[in-house]
N, C-alpha and C positions, 0 to 999 in steps of 0.2 A: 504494500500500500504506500502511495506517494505523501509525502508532508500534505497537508492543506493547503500552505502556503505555496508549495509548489503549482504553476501556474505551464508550466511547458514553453510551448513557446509562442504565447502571448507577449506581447510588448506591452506596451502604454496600460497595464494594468495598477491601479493605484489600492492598496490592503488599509483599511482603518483595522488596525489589530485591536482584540480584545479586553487591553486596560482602557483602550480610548472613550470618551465619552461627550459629547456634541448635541447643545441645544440650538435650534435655531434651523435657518434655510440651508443644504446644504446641495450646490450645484456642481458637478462635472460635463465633461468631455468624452474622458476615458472611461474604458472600463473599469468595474470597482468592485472590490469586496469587501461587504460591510463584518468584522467578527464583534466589532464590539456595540455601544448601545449608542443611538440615535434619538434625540427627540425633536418636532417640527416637522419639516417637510425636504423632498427630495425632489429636484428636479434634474435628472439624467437623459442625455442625450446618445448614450452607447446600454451599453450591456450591464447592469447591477446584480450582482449575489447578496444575499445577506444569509450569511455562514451558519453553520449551526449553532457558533455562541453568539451571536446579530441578533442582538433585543431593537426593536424598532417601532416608535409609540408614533408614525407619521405617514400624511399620505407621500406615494410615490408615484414618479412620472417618470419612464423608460421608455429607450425602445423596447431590451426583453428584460425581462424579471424573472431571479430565482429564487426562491425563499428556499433556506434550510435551517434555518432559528424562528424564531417569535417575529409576527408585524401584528401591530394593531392601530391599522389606517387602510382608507381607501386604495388597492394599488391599478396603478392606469401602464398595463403595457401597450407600448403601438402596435409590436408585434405578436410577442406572446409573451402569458406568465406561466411561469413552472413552479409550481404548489411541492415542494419533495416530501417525501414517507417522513423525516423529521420534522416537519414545519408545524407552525401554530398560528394559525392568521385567525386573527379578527377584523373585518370589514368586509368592504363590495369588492370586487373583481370587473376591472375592463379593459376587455380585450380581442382582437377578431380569435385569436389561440389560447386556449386555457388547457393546460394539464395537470389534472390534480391525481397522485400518487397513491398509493395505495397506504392508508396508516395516516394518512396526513390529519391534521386537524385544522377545521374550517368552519366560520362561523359568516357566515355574510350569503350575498347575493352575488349573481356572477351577469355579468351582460357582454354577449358574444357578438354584437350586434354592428362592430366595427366602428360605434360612433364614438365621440371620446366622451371622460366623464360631463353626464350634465353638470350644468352650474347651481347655483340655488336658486330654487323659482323665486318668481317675485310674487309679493304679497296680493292679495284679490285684491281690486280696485278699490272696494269698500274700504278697507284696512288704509289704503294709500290716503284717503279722502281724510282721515285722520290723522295724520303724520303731522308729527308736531306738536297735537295738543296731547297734555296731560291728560293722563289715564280719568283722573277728578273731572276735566273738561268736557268729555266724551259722555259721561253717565249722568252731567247735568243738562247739556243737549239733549239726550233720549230721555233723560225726566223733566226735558219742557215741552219735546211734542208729544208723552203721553198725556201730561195735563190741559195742554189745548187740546189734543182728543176727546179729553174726557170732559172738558168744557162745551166742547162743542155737541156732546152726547146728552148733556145735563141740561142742554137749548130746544131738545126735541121734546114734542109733547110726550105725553105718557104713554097715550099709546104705539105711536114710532117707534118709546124705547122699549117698548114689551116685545113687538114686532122683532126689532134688529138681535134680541138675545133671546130671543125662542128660536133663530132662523139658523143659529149658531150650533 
């Protein structure tokens, strides 16, 4: 059996070894292999491993993805993600190639669907029309027009309002 570290003959490969540990955006170029722990986000533009000691609490952006440690983040291969029999991932999967291993463990959703990750929807209209005001704002606007509702229910003779809440 080869070192791990031993890579053959790969060039421009970059090792974050296993005392390492990195909060924050972390971008390459080259290929990479993560052993040690990650927190934030990845955005990789070649090949990414994240080794079997590769603890990784962030989303990832590849062309291919290998998991054989812990991810617990959205991962977005372009090409494909390789799930291995060691791995542990928690989140979504996207990708047109997924291979998940036999032993692996996987908690999410997988979308094969070659589009890339959606973004966050935006809020329903309604929700927009309130932006800005105070949550207090909002509940005294809808407790002024149920009182002119009910002002204006209070105007109808007696029998209109018998009528409108028997029709109910």
């Amino acid at each position: 059996m080869s070192h791990p570290y031993d890579l053959g003959d790969k060039k421009h490969t970059s090792i974050l070894g296993p005392t390492l540990k990195f909060k924050g955006e972390l971008t390459a170029n080259e290929d990479l292999v993560i052993q040690g722990q990650i927190e934030g986000s990845i955005k990789h533009t070649s090949s990414l491993t994240i080794g079997e000691e590769g603890k990784v609490k962030a989303d990832v952006v590849a062309e291919h993805i290998s998991i054989e440690g812990q991810v617990d983040g959205d991962l977005e291969g372009r090409n494909a993600v390789v799930v291995k029999d060691s791995a542990n991932v928690t989140g979504n999967i996207f990708s047109p190639v997924v291979t998940l291993h036999e032993g692996a463990k996987f908690n999410g959703r997988i979308d094969m669907s070659g589009d890339a990750k959606p973004q966050e929807e935006e809020p329903p209209k309604s929700a927009k029309k309130d932006e800005g005001k105070k949550p207090t704002e909002q509940k005294v606007e809808a407790s002024n027009e149920e009182a002119a509702n009910d002002e204006a229910s209070d105007k109808k003779p007696a029998a209109q309002k018998h009528a409108a809440g028997s029709s109910s």
